[in-house]
NUTI-881398 format. One record per residue (C-alpha): residue number from 0; x, y, z; residue in one letter. Coordinates in nm, 2 decimals. Layout:
BEGIN
ATOM, NUM, X, Y, Z, a;
...
END
This chain:
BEGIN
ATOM, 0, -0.34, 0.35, 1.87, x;
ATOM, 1, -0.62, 0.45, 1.61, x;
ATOM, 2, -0.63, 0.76, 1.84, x;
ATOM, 3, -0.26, 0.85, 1.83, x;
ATOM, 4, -0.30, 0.82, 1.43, x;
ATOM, 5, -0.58, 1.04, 1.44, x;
ATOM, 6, -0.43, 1.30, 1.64, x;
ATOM, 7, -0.21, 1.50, 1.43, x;
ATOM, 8, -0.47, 1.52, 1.14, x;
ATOM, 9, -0.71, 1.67, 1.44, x;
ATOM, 10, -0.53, 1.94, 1.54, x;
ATOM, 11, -0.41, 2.01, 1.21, x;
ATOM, 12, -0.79, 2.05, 1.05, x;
ATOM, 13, -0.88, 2.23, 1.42, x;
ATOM, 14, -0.56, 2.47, 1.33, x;
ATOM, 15, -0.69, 2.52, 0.96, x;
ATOM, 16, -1.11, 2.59, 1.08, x;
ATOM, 17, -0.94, 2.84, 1.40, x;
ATOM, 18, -0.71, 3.03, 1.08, x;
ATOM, 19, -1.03, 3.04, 0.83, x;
ATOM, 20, -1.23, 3.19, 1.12, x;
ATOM, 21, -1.01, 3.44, 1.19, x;
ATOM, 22, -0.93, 3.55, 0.86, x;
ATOM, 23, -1.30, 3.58, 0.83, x;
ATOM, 24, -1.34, 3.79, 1.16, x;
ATOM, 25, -1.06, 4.01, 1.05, x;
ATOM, 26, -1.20, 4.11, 0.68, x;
ATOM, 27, -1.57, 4.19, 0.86, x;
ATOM, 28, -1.37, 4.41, 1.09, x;
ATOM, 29, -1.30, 4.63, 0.79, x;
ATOM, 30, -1.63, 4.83, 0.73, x;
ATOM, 31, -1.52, 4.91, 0.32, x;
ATOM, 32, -1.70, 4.64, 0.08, x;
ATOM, 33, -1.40, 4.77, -0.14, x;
ATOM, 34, -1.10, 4.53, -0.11, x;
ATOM, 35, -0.80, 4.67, 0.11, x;
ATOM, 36, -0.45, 4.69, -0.01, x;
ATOM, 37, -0.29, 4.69, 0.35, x;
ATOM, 38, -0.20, 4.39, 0.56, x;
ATOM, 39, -0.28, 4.48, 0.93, x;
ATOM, 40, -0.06, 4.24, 1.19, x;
ATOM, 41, -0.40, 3.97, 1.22, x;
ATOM, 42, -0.35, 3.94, 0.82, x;
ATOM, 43, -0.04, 3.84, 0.78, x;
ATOM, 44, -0.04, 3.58, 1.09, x;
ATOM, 45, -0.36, 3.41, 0.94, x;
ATOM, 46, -0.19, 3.44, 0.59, x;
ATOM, 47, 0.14, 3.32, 0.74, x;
ATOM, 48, -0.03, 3.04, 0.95, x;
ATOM, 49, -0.26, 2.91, 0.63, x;
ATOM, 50, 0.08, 2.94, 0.43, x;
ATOM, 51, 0.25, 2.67, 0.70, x;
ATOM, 52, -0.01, 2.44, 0.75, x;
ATOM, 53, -0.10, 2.39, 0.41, x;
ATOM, 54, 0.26, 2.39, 0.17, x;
ATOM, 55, 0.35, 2.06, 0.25, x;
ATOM, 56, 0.03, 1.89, 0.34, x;
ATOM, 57, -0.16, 1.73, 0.03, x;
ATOM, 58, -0.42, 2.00, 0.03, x;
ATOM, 59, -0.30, 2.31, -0.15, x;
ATOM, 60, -0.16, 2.58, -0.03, x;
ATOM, 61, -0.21, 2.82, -0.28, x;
ATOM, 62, -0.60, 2.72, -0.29, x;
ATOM, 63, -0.66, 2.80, 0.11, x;
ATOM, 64, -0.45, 3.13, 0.05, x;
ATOM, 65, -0.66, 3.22, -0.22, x;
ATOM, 66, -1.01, 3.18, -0.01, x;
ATOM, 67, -0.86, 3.34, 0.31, x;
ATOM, 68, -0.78, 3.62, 0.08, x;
ATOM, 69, -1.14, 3.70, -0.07, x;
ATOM, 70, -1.28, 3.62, 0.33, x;
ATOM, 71, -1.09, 3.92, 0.46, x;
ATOM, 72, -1.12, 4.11, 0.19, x;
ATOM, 73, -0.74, 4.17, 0.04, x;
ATOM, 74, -0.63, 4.27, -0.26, x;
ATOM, 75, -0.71, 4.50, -0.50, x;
ATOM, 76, -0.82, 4.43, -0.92, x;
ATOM, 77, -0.64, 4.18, -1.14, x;
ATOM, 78, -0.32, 4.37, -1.24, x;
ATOM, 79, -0.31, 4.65, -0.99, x;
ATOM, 80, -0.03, 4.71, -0.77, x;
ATOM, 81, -0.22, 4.62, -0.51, x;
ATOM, 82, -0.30, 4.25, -0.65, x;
ATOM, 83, 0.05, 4.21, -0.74, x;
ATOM, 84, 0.17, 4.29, -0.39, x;
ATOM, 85, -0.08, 4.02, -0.24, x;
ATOM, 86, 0.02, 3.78, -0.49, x;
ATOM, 87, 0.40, 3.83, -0.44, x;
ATOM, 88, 0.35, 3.82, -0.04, x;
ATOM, 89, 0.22, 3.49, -0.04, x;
ATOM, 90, 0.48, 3.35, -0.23, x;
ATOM, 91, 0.71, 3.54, -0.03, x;
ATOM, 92, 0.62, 3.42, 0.28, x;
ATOM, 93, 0.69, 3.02, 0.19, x;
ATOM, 94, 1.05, 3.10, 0.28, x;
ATOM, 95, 0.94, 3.05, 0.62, x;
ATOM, 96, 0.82, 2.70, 0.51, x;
ATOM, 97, 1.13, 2.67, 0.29, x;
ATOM, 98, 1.32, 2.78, 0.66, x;
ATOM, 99, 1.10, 2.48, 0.81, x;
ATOM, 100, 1.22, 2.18, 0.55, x;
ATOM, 101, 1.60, 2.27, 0.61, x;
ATOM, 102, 1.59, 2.21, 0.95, x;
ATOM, 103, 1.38, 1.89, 0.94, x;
ATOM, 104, 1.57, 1.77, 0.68, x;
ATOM, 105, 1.92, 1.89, 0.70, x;
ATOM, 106, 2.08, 1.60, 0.67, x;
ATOM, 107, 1.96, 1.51, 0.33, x;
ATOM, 108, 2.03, 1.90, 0.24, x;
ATOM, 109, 2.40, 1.88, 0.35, x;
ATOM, 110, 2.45, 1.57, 0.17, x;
ATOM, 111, 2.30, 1.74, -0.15, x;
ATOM, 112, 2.54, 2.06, -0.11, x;
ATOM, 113, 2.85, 1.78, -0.07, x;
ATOM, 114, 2.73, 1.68, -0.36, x;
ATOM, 115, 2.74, 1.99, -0.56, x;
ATOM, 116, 3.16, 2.01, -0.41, x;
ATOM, 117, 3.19, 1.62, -0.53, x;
ATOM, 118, 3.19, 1.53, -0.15, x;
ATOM, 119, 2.90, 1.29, -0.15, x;
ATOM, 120, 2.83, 1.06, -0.42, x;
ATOM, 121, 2.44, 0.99, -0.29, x;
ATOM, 122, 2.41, 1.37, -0.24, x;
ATOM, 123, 2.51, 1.44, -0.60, x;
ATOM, 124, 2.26, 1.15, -0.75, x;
ATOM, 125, 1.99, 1.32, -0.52, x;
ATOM, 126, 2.05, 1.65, -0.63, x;
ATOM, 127, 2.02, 1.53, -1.02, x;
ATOM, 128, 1.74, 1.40, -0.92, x;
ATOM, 129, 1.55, 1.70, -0.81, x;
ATOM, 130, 1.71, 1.92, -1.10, x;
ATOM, 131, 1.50, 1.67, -1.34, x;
ATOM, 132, 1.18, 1.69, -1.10, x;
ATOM, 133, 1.21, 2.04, -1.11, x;
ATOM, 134, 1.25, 2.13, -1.46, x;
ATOM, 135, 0.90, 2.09, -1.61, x;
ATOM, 136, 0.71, 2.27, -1.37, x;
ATOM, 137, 0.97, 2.53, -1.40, x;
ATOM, 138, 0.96, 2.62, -1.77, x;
ATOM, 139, 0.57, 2.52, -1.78, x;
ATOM, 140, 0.54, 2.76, -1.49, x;
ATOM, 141, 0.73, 3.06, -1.64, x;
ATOM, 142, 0.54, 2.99, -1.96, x;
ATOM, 143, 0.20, 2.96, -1.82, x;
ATOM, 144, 0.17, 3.23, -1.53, x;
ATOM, 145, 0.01, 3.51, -1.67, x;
ATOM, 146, -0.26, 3.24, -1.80, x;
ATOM, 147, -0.26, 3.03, -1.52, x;
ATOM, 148, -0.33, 3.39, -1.32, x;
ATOM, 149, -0.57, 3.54, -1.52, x;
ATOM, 150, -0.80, 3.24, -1.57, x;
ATOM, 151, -0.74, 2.99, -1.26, x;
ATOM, 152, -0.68, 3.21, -0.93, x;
ATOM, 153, -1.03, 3.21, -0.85, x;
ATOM, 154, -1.24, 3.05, -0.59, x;
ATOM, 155, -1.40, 2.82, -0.87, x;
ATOM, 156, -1.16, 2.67, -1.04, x;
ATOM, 157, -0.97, 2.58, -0.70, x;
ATOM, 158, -1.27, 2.41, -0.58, x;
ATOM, 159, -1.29, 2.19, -0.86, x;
ATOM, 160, -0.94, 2.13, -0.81, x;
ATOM, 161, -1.02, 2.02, -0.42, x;
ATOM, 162, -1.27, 1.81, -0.52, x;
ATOM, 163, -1.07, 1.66, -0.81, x;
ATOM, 164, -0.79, 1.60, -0.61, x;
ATOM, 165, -0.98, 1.45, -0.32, x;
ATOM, 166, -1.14, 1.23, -0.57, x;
ATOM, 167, -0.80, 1.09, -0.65, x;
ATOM, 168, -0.68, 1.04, -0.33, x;
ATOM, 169, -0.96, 0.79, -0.27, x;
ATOM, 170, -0.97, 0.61, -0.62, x;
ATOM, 171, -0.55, 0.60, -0.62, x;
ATOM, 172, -0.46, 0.54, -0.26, x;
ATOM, 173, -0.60, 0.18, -0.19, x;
ATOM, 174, -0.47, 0.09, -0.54, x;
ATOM, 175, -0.11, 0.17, -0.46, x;
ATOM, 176, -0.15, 0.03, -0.17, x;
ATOM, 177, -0.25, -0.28, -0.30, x;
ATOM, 178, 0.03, -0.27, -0.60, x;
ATOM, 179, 0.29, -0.21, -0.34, x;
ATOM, 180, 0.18, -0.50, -0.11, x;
ATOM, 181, 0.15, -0.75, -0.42, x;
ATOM, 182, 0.45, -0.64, -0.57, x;
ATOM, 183, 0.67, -0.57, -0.26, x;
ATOM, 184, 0.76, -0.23, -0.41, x;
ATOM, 185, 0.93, 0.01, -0.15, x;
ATOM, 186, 1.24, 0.16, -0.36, x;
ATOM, 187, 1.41, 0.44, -0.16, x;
ATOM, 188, 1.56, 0.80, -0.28, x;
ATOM, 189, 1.90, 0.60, -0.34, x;
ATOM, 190, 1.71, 0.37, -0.58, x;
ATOM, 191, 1.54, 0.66, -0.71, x;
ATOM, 192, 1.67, 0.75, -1.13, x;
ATOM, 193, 1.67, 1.01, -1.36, x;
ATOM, 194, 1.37, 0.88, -1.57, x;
ATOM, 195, 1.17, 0.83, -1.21, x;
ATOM, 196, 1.26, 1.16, -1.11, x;
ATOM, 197, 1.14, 1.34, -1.42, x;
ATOM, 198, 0.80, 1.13, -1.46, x;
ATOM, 199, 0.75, 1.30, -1.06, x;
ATOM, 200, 0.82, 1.66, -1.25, x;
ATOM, 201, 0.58, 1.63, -1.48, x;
ATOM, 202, 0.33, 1.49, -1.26, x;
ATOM, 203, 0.43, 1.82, -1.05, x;
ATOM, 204, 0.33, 2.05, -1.35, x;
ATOM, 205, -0.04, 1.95, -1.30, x;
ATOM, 206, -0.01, 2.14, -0.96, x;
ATOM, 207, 0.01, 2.49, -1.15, x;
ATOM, 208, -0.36, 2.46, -1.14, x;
ATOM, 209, -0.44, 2.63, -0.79, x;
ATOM, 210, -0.61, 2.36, -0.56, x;
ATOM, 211, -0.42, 2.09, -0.71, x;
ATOM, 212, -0.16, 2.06, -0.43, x;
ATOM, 213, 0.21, 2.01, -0.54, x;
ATOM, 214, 0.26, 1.78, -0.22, x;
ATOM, 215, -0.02, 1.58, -0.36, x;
ATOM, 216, 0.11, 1.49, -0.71, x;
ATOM, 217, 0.43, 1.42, -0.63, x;
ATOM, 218, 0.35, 1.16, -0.32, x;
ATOM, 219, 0.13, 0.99, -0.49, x;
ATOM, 220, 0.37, 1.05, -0.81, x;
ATOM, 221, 0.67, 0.90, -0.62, x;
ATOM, 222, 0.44, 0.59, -0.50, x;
ATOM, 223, 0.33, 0.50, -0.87, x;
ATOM, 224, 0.71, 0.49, -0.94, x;
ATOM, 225, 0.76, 0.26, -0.62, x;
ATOM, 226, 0.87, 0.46, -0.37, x;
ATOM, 227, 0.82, 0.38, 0.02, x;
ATOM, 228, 0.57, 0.68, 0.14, x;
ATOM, 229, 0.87, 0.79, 0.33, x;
ATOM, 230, 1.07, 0.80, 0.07, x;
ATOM, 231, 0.79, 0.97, -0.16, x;
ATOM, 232, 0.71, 1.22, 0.14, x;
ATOM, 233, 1.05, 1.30, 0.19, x;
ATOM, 234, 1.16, 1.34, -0.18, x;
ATOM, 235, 0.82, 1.57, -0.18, x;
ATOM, 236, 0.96, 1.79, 0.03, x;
ATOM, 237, 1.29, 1.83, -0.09, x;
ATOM, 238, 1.17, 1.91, -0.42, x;
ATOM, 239, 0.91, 2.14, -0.27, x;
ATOM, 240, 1.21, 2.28, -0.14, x;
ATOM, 241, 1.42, 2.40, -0.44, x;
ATOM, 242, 1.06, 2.45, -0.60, x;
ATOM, 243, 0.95, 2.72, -0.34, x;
ATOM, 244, 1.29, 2.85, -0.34, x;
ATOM, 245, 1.31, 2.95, -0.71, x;
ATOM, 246, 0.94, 3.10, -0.65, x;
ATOM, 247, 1.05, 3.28, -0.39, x;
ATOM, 248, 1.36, 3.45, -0.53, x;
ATOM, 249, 1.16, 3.52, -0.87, x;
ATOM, 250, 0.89, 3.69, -0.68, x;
ATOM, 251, 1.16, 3.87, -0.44, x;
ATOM, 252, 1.34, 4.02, -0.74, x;
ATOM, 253, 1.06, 4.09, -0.93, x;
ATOM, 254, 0.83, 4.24, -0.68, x;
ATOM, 255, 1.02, 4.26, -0.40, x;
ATOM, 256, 1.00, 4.66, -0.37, x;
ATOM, 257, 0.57, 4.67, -0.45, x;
ATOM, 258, 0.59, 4.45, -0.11, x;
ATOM, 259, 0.78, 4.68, 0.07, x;
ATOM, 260, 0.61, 4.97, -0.06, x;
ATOM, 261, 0.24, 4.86, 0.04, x;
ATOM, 262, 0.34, 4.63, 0.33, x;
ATOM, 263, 0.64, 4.75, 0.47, x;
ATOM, 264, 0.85, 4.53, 0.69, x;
ATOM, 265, 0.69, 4.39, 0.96, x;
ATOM, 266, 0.38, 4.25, 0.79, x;
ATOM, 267, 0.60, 4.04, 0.59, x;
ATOM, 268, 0.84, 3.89, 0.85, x;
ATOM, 269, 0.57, 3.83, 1.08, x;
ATOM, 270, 0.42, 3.61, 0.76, x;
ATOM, 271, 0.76, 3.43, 0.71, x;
ATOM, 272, 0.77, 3.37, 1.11, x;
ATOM, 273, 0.44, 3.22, 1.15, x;
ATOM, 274, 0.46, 2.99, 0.80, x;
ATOM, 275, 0.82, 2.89, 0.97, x;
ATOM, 276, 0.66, 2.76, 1.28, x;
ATOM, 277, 0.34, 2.60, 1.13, x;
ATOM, 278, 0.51, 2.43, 0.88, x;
ATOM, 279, 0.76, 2.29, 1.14, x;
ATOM, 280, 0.42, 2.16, 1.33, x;
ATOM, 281, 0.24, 2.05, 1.05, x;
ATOM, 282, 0.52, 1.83, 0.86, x;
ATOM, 283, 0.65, 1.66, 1.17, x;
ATOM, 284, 0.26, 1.59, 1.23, x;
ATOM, 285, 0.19, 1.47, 0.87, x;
ATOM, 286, 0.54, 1.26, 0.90, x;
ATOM, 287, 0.44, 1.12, 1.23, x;
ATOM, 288, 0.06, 1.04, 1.09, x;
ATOM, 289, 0.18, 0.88, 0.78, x;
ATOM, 290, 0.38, 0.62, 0.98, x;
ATOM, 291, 0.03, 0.56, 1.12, x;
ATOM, 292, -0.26, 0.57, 0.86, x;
ATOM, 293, -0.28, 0.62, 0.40, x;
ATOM, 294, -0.38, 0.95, 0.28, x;
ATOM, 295, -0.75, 0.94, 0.21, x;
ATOM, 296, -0.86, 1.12, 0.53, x;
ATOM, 297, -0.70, 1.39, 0.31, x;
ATOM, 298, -0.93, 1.31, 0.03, x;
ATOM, 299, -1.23, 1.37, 0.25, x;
ATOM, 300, -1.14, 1.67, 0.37, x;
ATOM, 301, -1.04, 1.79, 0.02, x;
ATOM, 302, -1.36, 1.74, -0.12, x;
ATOM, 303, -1.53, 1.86, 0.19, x;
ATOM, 304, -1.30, 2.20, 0.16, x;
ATOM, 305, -1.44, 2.21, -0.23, x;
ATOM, 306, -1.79, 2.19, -0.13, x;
ATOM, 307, -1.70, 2.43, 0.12, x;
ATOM, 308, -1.57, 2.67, -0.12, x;
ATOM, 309, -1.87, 2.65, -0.32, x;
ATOM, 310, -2.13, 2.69, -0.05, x;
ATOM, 311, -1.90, 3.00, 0.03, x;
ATOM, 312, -1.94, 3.14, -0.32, x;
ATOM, 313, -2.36, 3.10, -0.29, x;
ATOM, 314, -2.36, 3.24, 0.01, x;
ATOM, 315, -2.16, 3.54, 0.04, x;
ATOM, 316, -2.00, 3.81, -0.21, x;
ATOM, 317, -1.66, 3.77, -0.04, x;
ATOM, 318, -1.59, 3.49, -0.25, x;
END
């Protein structure tokens, strides 16, 4: 049994070390110490694969993007075109993650669209819900991005936030856990309110710090309010799910034509393709695990990933 709970976490980690190698092998292909502003077909699967695995996992997607970035070399200076491309390609390439969620959770989805027609009473109160989850990341997040860019996308301060995070993990889980066992807490998303949901958001908002983990804050977000795990995981993901949307379209309107320009086409479906299919794998894995074991193996490997990050940054001038 202790195996079978282990598994999923194993091949997920194996999946992440395979991706990180990779994107390493591929940036000491290219001979330039310069950084490259073209995404060659082994970028964007590495890119596409660390996008999948990561979104919904308590780990931080952006943070793993941001390394496998400086490892193979991408990108070009802070406010070039060629930055801006990167940056908008990795957001772009969550809808395959965004792809992923709707098919897992479709049934929750449809009941939220019902909701929207007056169709589903549950469906509306869960789409109110994740409109009041949403909201303070969103205008913190339009408020804060040139900031948050300029001073926080960087190797460093995402290590600290692995480490930080990982930190919690340990300190918070067994402490929930405890609360929920004395208390008998386990509300579900129909018991979820208003107030609940928005006290998730703003825990959210902390996640515009790169490394911080967006999954992370609201699990252990939705447990502090009393929510199940499943019922924190799920409502995780959903609101990951109008969160990445809303990212996504920004960065598709906005620079929607610099990716096409520098990547073309193919680069970026074969992004959305391969973060469609990890993230499948991963959250059924991390669903599957959860039913099985608490979080903390997550905090270990956060803080591991920090120290990781920071060896990296000693040791080589990639990062």
């Amino acid at each position: 049994m202790l195996r079978r709970a282990r598994l999923p976490l194993v091949l997920l980690a194996a999946v992440a070390v395979a991706g990180l190698s990779l994107a390493r092998g591929v940036g000491a292909a290219d001979s330039s110490t310069a950084p490259v502003d073209h995404l060659n077909a082994g970028h964007a699967l590495v890119l596409g694969v660390v996008e999948g695995i990561t979104e919904f996992l308590p780990i931080s997607s952006t943070g793993h993007l941001v390394v496998a970035e400086r490892l193979m070399d991408l990108g070009g200076a802070k406010g070039s075109e060629a930055r801006d491309a990167l940056d908008a390609y990795t957001v772009i390439i969550q809808f395959g993650a965004i792809l992923a969620v709707l098919v897992l959770y479709r049934e929750r989805v449809v009941a939220v669209v019902q909701g929207v027609f007056g169709r589903s009473v549950a469906g509306r109160k869960l789409l109110l819900n994740l409109l009041a989850a949403f909201a303070p990341a969103a205008v913190l997040g339009l408020a804060l991005s040139k900031k948050i860019d300029e001073h926080l996308l960087e190797p460093g301060p995402v290590a600290g936030a692995f480490i930080v995070g990982g930190i919690a993990i340990l300190v918070l889980t067994p402490w929930l856990r405890r609360r929920q066992a004395a208390t008998h807490i386990g509300r579900t998303l129909d018991d979820l309110t208003i107030k609940h949901a928005f006290i998730i958001g703003c825990l959210q908002a902390l996640a515009l710090w790169p490394g911080t983990s967006r999954s992370l804050v609201t699990i252990l977000g939705g447990l502090a309010i009393g929510l199940s795990i499943s019922a924190a995981v799920e409502f995780s993901f959903l609101l990951g799910l109008l969160t990445l949307t809303a990212a996504t379209a920004l960065a598709a309107m906005k620079d929607g034509g610099t990716i096409l320009d520098h990547y073309g086409t193919a680069a970026p479906l074969l992004g959305i393709v391969a973060a469609g299919v990890a993230a499948f794998l991963a959250v059924r894995s991390f669903v599957s695990y959860l039913n099985k074991r608490d979080l903390q193996a997550f905090g270990f490997y956060r803080i591991a990933a920090g120290i990781a990050v920071i060896v990296l940054m000693v040791a080589t001038t990639k990062l």
